[in-house]
C-alpha positions as MATLAB code, in Angstrom:
seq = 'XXXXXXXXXXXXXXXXXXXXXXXXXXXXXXXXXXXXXXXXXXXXXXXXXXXXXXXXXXXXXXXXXXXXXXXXXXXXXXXXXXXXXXXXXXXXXXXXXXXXXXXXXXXXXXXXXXXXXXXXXXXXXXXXXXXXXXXXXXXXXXXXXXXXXXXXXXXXXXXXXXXXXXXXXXXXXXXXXXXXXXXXXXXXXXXXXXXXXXXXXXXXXXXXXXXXXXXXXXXXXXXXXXXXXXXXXXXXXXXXXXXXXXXXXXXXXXXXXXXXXXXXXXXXXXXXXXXXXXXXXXXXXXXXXXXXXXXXXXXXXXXXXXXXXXXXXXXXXXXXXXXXXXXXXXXXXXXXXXXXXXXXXXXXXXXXXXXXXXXXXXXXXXXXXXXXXXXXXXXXXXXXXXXXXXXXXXXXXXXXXXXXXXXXXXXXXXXXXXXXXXXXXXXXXXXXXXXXXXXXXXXXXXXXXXXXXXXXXXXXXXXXXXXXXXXXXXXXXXXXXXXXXXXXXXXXXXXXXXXXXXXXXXXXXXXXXXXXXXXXXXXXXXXXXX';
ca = [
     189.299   29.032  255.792;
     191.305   26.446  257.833;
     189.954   22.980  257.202;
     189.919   20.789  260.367;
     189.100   17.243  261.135;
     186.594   17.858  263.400;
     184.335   20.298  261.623;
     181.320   17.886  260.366;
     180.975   16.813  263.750;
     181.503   20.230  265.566;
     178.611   21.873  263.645;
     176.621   18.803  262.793;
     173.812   20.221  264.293;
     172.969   22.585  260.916;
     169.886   21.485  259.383;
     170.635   21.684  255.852;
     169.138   18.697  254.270;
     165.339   18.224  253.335;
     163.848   16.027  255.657;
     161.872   14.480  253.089;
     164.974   12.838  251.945;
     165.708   11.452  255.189;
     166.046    8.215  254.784;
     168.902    8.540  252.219;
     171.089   10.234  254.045;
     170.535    9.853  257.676;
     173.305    6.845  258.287;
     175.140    7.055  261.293;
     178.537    5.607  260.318;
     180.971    3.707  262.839;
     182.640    6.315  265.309;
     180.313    9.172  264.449;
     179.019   11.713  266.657;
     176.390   13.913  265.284;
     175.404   15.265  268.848;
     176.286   18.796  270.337;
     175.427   17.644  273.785;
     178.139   15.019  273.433;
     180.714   16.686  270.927;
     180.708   19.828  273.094;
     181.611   18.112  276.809;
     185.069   19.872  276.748;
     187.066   23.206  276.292;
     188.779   21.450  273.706;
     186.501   20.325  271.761;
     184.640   24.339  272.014;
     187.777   25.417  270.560;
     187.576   22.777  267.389;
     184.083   24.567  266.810;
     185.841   27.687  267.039;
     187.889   26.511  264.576;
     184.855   25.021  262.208;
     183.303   28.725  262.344;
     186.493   29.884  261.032;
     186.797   27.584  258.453;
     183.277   28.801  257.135;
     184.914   32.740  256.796;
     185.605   34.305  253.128;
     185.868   37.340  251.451;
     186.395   35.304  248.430;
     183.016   36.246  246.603;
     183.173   39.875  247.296;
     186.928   39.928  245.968;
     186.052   38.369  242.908;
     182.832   40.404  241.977;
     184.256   43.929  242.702;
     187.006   42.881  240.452;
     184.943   41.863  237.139;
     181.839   44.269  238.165;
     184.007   47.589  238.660;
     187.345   49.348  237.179;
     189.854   46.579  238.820;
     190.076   44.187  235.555;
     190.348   43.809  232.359;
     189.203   41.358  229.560;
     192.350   39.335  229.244;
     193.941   37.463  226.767;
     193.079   34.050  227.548;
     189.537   34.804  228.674;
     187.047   31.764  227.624;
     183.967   33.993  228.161;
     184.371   34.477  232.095;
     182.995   37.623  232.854;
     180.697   37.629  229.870;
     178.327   35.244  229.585;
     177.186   35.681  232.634;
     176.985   39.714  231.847;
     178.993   40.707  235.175;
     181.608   42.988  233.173;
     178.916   44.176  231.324;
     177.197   45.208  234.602;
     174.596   42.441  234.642;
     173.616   41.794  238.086;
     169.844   40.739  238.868;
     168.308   38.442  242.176;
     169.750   35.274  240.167;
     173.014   36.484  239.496;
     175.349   34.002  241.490;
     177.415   37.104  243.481;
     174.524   38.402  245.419;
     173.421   35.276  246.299;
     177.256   34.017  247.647;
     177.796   36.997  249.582;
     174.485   36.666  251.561;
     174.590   32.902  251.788;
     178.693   33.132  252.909;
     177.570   35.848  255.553;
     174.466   34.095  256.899;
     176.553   30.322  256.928;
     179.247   32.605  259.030;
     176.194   33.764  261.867;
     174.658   30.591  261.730;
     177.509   28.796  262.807;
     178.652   31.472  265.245;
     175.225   31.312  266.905;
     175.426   27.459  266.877;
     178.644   27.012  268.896;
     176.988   30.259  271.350;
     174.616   27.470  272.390;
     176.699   24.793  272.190;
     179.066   26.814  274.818;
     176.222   28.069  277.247;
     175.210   24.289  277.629;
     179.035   23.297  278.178;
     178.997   26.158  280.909;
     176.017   25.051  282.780;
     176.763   21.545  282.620;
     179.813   22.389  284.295;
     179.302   25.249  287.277;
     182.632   23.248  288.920;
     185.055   25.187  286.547;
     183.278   28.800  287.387;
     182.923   28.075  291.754;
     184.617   29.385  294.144;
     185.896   27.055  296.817;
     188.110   27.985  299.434;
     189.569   24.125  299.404;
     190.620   24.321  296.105;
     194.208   23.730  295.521;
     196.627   25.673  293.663;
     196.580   22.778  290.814;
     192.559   22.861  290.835;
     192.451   26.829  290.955;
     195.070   26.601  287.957;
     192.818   23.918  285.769;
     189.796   26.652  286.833;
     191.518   29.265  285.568;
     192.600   27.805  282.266;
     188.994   26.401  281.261;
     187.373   29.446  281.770;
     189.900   31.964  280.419;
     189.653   30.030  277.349;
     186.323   29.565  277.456;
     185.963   33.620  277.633;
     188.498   33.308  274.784;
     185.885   31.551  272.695;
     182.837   33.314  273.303;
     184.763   37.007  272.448;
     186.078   35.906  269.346;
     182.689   34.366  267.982;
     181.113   38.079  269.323;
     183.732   39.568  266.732;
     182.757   36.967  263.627;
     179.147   37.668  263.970;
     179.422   41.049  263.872;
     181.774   41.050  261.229;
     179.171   39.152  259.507;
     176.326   41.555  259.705;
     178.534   44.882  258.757;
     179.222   43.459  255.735;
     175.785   42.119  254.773;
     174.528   45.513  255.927;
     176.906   47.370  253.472;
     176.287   45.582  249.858;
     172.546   45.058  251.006;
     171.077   48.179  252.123;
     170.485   50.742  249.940;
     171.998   53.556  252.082;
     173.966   51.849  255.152;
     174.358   55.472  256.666;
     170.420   55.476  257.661;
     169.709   53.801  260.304;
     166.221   53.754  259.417;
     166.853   52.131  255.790;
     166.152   48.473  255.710;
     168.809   46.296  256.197;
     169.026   42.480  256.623;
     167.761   39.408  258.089;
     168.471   39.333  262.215;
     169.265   35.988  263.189;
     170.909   36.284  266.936;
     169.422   32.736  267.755;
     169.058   28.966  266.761;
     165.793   28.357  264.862;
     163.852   25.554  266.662;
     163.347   24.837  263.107;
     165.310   25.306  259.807;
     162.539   25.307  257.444;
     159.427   27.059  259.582;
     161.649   30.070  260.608;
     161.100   32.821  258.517;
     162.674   36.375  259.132;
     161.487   39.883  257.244;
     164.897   42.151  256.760;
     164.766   44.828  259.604;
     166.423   48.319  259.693;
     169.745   49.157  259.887;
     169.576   50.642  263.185;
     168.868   47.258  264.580;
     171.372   45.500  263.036;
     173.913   48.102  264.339;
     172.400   47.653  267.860;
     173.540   44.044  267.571;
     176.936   44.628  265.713;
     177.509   47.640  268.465;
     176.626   44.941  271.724;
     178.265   42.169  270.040;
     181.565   44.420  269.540;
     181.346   45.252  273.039;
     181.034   42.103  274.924;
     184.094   41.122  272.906;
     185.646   43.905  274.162;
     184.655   43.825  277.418;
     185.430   40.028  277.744;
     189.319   41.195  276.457;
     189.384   43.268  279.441;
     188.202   41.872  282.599;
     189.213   37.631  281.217;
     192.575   36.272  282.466;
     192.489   34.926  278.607;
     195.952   36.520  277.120;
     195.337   39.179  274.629;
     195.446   37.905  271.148;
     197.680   39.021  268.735;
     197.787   36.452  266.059;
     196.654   37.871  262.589;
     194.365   34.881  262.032;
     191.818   35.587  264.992;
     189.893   37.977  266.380;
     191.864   40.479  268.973;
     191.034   43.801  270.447;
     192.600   45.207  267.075;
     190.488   43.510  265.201;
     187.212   44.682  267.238;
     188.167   47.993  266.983;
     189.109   47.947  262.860;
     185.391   46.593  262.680;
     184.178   49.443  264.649;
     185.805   52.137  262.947;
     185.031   50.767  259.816;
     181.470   50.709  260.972;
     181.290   54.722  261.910;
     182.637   55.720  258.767;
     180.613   53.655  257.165;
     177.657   54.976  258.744;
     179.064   58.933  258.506;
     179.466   59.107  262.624;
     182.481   60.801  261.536;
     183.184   62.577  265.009;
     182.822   59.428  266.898;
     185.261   57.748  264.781;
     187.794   60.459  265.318;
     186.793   60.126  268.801;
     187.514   56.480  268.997;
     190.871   56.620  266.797;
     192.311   59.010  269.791;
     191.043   57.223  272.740;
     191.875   53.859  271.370;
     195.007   54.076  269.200;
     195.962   51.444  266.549;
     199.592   52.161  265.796;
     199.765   53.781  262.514;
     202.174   52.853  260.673;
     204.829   51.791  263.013;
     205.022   48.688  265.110;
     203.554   46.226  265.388;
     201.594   47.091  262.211;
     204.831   48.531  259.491;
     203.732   50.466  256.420;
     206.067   49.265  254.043;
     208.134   51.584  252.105;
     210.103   49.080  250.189;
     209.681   47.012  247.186;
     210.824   43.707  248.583;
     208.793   44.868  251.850;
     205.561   45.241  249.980;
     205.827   42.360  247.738;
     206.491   39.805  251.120;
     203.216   40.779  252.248;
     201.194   39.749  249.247;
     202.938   36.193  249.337;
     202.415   36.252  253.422;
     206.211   35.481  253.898;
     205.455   38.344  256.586;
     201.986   39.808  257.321;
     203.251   43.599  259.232;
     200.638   45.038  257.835;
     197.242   42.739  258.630;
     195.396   43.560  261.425;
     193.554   40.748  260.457;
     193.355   38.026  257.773;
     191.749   34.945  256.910;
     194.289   31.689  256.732;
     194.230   29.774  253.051;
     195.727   26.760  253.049;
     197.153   23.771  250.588;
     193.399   22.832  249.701;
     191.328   25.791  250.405;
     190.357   27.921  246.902;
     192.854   29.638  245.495;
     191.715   33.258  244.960;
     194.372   34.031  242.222;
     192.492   31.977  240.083;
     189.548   34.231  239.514;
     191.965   35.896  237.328;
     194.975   33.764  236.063;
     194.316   30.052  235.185;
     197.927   28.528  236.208;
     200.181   31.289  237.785;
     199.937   35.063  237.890;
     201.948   35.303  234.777;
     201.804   35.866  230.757;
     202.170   32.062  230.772;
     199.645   31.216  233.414;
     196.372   31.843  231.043;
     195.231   35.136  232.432;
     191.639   35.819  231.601;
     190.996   38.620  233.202;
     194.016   41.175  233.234;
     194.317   44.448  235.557;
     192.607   47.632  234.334;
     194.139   49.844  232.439;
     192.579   52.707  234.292;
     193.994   50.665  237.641;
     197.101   50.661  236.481;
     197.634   54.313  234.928;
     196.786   55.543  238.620;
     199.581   54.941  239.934;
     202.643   57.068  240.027;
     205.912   55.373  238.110;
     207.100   55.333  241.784;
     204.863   53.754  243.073;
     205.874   50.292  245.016;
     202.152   48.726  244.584;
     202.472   48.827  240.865;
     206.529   47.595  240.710;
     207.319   44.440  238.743;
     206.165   41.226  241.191;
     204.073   43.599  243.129;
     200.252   43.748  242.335;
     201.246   43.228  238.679;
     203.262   40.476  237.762;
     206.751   41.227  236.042;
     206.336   39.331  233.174;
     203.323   42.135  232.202;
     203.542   42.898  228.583;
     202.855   47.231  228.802;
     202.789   49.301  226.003;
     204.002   52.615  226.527;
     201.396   55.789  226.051;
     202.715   56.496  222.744;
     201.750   53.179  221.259;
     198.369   53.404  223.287;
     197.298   56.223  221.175;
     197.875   54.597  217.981;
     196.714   51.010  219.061;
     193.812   49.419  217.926;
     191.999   46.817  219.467;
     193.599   43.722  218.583;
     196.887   45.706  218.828;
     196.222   46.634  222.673;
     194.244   42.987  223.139;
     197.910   41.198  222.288;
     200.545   43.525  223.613;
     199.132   45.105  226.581;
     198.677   42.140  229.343;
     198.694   43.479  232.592;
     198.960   40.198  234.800;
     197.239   40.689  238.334;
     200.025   39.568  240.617;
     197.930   40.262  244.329;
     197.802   37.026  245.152;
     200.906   34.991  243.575;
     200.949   32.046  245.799;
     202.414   30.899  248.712;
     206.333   30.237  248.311;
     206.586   28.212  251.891;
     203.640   26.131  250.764;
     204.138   25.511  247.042;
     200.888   26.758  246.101;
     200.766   28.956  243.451;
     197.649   31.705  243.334;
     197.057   30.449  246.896;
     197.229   33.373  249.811;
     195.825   34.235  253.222;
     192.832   36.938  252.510;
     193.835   40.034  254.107;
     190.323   41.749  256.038;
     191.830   44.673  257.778;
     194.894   46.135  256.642;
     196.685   49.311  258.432;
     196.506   51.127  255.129;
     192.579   50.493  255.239;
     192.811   52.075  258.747;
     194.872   55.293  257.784;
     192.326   55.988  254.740;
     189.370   56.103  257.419;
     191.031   57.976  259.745;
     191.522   60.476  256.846;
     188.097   60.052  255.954;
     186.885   60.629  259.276;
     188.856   63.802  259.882;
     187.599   65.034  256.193;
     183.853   64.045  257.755;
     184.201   66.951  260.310;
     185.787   69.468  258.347;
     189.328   68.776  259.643;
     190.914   68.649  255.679;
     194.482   70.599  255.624;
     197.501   70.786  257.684;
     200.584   69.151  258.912;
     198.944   67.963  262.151;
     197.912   64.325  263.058;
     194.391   65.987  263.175;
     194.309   66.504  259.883;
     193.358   64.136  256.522;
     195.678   64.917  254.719;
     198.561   64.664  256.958;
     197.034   60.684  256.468;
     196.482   60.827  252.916;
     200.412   62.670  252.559;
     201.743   60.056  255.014;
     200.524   56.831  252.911;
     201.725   58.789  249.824;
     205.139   58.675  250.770;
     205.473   55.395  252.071;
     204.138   54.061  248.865;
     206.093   56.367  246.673;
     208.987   58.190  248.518;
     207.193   61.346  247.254;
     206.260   63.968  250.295;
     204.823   66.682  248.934;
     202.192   68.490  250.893;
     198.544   67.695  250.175;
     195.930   70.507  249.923;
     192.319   69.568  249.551;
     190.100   72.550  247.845;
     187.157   71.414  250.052;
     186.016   68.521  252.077;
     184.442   66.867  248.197;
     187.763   67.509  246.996;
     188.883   65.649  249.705;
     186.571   62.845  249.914;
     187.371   62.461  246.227;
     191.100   61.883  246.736;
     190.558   59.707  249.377;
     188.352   57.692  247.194;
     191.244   57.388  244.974;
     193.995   56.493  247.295;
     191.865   53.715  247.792;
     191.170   52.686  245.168;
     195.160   51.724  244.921;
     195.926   51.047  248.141;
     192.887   48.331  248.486;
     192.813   46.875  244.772;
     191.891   42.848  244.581;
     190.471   43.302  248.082;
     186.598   43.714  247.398;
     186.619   47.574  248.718;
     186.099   49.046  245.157;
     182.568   48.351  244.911;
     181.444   49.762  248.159;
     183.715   52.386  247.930;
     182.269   53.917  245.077;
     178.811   53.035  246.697;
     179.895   55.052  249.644;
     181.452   58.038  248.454;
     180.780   58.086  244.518;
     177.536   59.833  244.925;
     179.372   62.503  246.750;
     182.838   62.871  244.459;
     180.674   61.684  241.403;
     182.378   58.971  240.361;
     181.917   55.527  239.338;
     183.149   53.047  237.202;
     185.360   54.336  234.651;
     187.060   51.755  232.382;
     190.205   52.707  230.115;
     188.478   52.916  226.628;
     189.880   50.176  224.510;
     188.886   47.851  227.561;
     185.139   48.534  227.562;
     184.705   49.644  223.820;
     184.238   46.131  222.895;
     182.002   45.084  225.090;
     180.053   48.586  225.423;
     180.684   48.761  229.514;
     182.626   51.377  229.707;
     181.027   54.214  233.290;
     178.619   52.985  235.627;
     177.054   55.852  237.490;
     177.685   55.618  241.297;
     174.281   56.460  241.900;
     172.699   53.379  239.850;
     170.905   50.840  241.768;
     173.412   48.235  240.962;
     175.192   49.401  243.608;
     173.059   47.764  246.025;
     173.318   44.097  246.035;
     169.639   42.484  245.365;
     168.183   40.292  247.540;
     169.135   36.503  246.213;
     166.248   34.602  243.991;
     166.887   31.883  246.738;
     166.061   33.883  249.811;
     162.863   35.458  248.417;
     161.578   32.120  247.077;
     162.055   30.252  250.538;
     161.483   32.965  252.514;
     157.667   34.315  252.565;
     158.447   36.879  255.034;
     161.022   38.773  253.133;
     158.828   39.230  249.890;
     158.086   42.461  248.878;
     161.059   43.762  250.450;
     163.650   43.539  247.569;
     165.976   46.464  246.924;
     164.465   48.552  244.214;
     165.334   48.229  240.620;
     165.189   44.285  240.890;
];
């Protein structure tokens, strides 16, 4: 989400206003340059687009409705109504609820704008063949400039592969009803500039397709990493080989290609757990990543900063404390997951030490107003930014390495491969992230591959909370371990929310009100029970 100066004018080419109203807004002020032709006449300026796509790129929406929707939150004490007027923590979600349509719309702005700057950076290259010719009079200083323009220019083009196919994984899993059949319909496939905004109109395809573009787009990426003279990026905050290959393994066990993604976690290792990607095993360790004073663990994450939303306050109004107005609080159920050991759940960790918690004896007694007043559990995940002075404001972490050791135990659990002490093994995974996040190392035995998909679904449950995972998750693998939502009982009592089967429909996003209306060529293909 970093904001730059030269983002109206980098992607001013988006047709997003009616061109009935025209006349009121088409005024070319003094110094502006609405253009792509002339905005995009230098490597520079492709690398402010880059920048503009980036700036477009949240998981904001996702994190927000998994929390209220699933088992991650609470009614809290403050709360004004959030959450329940609009029915969300009571499970209403229809085509006009407002999640749906931000996830699709957030998704579709990221492709549109990736596809946008393509273009813009084909032109740039054939408007200038001198940087990509090979002339034996060159000098070292020319072949040097050559070099540098198209290395970068390579740079560009790999990283905006990578955002576009981030893009369509995730519209593919919250909006197809089983993203594991290829033959199930999926979204909307937009690899091209309309030559009109508003007489384009695209029917969702299957999922296959969609995967044929994610698959080729991952590649070139890939392929452009390899052969470019572009150095290798490593910085969190872009797109990098690590980054392509955390998409694609997220991909296959999405899509149950278990073997292949055991295939491709051997032949293309991501450190696990040791440099440069640290599972912490300390409080003060874990607790630095949340406020990004380091960021060990993040293959990847998306830069917030002083002005961009602050995602801490979908849940706290002031500061992720008793005194910051929370309205919505963590889960009880959340919380009583973890082990007293745990590091996740430690004062100024994922809950904020200020927490009011009652101990189980006075649960069993307490009665709703009781529990209501005296058992605030403050969500602490994103605190703020000490080094900024922004308080609820932190980078939104995509691809962590404990997201990466859950699939590969998920993966090896896929084909069978449940018990051991070997590498090859899930739960030599699921017993490794265990002990880092609780010191504990006792063996883990899984009664049979459900058993083991269900613990699996557990671990991360903890180890991804406040991240937007939940709701998939239980999408994924609830209709296998057979569970769903479960809410502690004196926070859904009240409201009468308390399971959610994993199998309901609700755990397919609906098609947005917005797309069907303006779109004649995607009506009739809603996701059933809308």
């Amino acid at each position: 989400m970093r904001k730059n100066k030269f983002l109206l004018t980098a992607l001013a080419t988006l047709g997003l206003l009616a061109s009935s109203c025209e006349d009121a807004y088409n005024i070319t002020q003094p110094g502006e340059v609405n253009d792509p032709d002339v905005v995009y006449t230098s490597i520079d300026n492709l690398e402010y687009g880059l920048n503009g796509v980036y700036a477009v790129f949240s998981t904001a929406s996702e994190i927000e409705f998994t929390s209220i929707f699933t088992d991650e939150t609470s009614i809290g004490i403050q709360n004004g109504g959030q959450g329940l007027i609009s029915g969300l923590y009571n499970f209403n979600l229809n085509s006009g609820s407002d999640a749906p349509q931000a996830i699709w719309q957030s998704n579709y702005l990221l492709i549109n704008f990736a596809n946008r700057l393509m273009v813009a950076a084909e032109k740039f290259k054939t408007d200038n063949p001198y940087y990509w010719e090979v002339n034996p009079d060159d000098t070292q200083d020319v072949l040097d400039e050559k070099l540098d323009v198209t290395s970068r220019y390579d740079n560009v083009i790999a990283q905006l592969y990578g955002l576009r196919a981030y893009a369509y994984m995730d519209l593919v899993s919250w909006f197809s009803t089983d993203p594991a059949d290829d033959s199930a319909l999926g979204v909307m496939l937009l690899d091209f500039v309309p030559a009109d905004d508003y007489s384009t109109f695209l029917p969702r395809v299957t999922n296959g397709e969609i995967y044929a573009l994610i698959d080729s787009d991952i590649q070139k990426a890939l392929d452009i990493y390899s052969t470019s003279a572009s150095p290798i990026l490593t910085s969190t905050y872009y797109v990098s080989e690590d980054f392509l290959y955390a998409l694609k393994l997220r991909e296959l066990v999405y899509r149950k290609k278990y073997q292949d993604a055991v295939t491709l976690f051997a032949s293309n290792e991501i450190p696990m757990g040791t440099s440069p990607y640290p599972l912490q095993n300390t409080l003060d360790g874990y607790i630095s990543q949340l406020g990004d004073v380091t960021a060990e663990e993040s293959i990847f994450k998306i830069a917030c900063v002083t002005g961009d939303f602050q995602v801490g306050s979908y849940w706290n109004s002031s500061s992720s404390t008793v005194d910051g107005a929370p309205f919505f609080e963590i889960s009880r159920s959340l919380y009583n997951a973890y082990g007293s050991s745990d590091i996740r759940m430690q004062p100024d960790a994922i809950i904020d030490s200020s927490s009011l918690i009652m101990s189980a004896a006075q649960l069993a007694i307490a009665s709703n107003g009781t529990y209501r007043n005296n058992d605030i559990l403050v969500v602490n995940k994103y605190p703020g930014n000490e080094a900024q002075g922004d308080r609820l404001l932190n980078d939104l972490k995509v691809f962590t390495i404990g997201e990466l050791v859950l699939l590969r135990a998920e993966a090896l659990a896929g084909i069978g491969n449940l018990n051991g002490t070997a590498t090859t093994s899930a739960a030599y995974w699921v017993r490794r992230l265990r002990n880092y996040r609780t010191g504990i190392n006792t063996a883990v035995t899984f009664a049979d591959q459900t058993d083991a998909f269900s613990v699996i679904q557990d671990e991360r449950r903890k180890e991804l909370a406040f991240m937007g995972m939940r709701y998939l998750d239980i999408k994924r693998l609830g209709p296998v371990t057979g569970k769903g939502v479960d809410r502690y009982s004196l926070d859904c009592a009240p409201y009468g929310s308390c399971t959610l089967s994993a199998t309901d429909y609700r755990f397919t996003m609906p098609i947005p009100n917005t797309e069907i209306i303006a779109n004649p060529s995607i009506q009739g293909q809603q996701n059933p029970g809308y």
